[in-house]
Every structure is written in C-alpha cells, then in structure tokens.
C-alpha positions in Angstrom: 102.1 81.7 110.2 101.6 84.9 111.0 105.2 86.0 111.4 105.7 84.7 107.9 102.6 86.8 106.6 104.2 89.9 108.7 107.7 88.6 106.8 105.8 88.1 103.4 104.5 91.9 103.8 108.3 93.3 105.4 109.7 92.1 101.7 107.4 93.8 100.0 108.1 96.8 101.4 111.6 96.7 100.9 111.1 95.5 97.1 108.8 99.0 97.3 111.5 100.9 98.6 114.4 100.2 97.1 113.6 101.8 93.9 112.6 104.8 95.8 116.3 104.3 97.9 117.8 104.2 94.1 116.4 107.4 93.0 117.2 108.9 96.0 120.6 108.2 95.6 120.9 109.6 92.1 119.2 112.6 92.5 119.4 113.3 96.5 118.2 114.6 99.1 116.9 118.4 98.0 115.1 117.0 94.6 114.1 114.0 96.4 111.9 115.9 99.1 110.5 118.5 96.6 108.1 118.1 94.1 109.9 115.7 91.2 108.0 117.2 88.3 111.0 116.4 86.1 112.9 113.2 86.9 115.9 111.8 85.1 114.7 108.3 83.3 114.8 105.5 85.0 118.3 103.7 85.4 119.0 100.3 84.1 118.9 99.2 87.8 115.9 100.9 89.4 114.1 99.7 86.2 114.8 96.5 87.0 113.8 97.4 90.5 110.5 98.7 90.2 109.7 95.8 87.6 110.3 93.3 90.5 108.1 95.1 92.5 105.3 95.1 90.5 105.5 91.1 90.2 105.6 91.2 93.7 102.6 93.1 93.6 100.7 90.9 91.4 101.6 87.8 93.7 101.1 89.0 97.1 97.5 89.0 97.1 97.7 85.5 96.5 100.2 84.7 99.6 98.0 86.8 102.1 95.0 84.7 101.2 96.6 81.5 101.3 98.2 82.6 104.9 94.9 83.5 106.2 93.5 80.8 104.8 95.8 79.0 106.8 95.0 80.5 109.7 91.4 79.8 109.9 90.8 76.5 107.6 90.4 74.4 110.9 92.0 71.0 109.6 94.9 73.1 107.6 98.3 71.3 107.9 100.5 74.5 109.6 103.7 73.1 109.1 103.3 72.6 105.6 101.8 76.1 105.3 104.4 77.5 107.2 107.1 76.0 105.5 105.5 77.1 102.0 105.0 81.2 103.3 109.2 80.7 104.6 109.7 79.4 100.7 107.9 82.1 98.9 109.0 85.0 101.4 112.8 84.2 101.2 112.8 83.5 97.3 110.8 86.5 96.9 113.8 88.2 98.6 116.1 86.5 96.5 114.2 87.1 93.3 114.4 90.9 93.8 118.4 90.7 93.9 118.8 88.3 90.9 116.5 90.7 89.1 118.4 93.5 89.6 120.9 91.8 88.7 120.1 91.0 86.0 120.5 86.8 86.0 117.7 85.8 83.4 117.5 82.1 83.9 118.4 82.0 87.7 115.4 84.5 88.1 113.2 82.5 86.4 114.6 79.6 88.7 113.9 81.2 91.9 110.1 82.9 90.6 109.8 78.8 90.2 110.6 78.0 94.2 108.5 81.0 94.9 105.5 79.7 93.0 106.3 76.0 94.5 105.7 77.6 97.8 102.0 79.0 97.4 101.4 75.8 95.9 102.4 74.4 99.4 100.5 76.9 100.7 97.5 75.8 98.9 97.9 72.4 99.2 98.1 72.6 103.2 94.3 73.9 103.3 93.4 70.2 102.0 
C-alpha cells in the first residue's frame, strides 16, 4: 500500500507540474525564473491543466486517508485496498490527459473508475 500512496502523491505532482511545464514553455526560461508580475492568460490547454489539478486536489485528501487507514485498520483486506489505490492512481493519471484533452464524456468515465477505487478503498477497512 504504501508504494501506491507514494504513486497516489507522484501523480499529483506531475498533474501540479505540468501546468507550470506549459507556462514554461510559452513564455521560457528568462520570464519563467523572474518575477511573473504580468503573465499572458492562461491557454486553452494549461486551463484545462490546472483545472485537473485542482480536482486532484480536492480528492487526494480522501485517498491518503483511506491508504493509511489501510495501513493501520488491523482486519483491513490489503488486496482489496491495494487494488482500489492502483485504480484511482492510474485513472487519476488518465483523467489528467483526457482532460486536457478535452474528451467530455470519456473524462467523466474515468473520474467514475477513479471514484470506484476509493470506494474499494473504503470498503476494504470493513
């Protein structure tokens, strides 16, 4: 469980990130390092970037307590649990690239797996 709560946190960071990647690439290296009082508006891409990444935030809170959770509920079934944190870190992964994107109902889709996942999660602490 823990590599999957190590994974769960790895995703995150590169959800974070890639927004911060984007920007870098539009406005480089010089304006990148310096202060960015003034920065262009957001592209239709790192929109959709830092959007995903603020879902992410809202439902990684959730994951780490259900993996710790996992890890100290003596009687918690840990192959269910881990195979609930491998669901909801890969479609997390996969939800970031079908929002950017831009796939409406497939992102909606894979949010679902993710969610069916900490429900695993959940359900393996009983």
């Amino acid at each position: 469980m823990l590599f999957w709560i190590l994974a769960g946190i790895g995703a995150y960071l590169i959800n974070i990130y890639l927004a911060g990647w984007m920007l870098f690439a539009r406005i480089g290296p010089v304006a990148y390092m310096g202060p960015r009082d003034s920065l262009p508006e957001d592209g239709l891409y790192r929109a959709r970037a830092l959007k995903s990444a603020q879902n992410f935030m809202e439902n990684l809170p959730i994951f780490l307590t259900l993996g710790v959770l996992a890890l100290v509920v003596d009687g918690a079934d840990q192959a269910m649990a881990i195979l609930g944190a491998q669901i909801f870190v890969l479609s997390r992964l996969a939800y970031m690239a079908v929002y950017v994107a831009g796939l409406p109902f497939v992102r909606s889709v894979v949010f679902t797996v993710g969610m069916i996942g900490l429900f695993q999660m959940g359900y393996a602490l009983f």
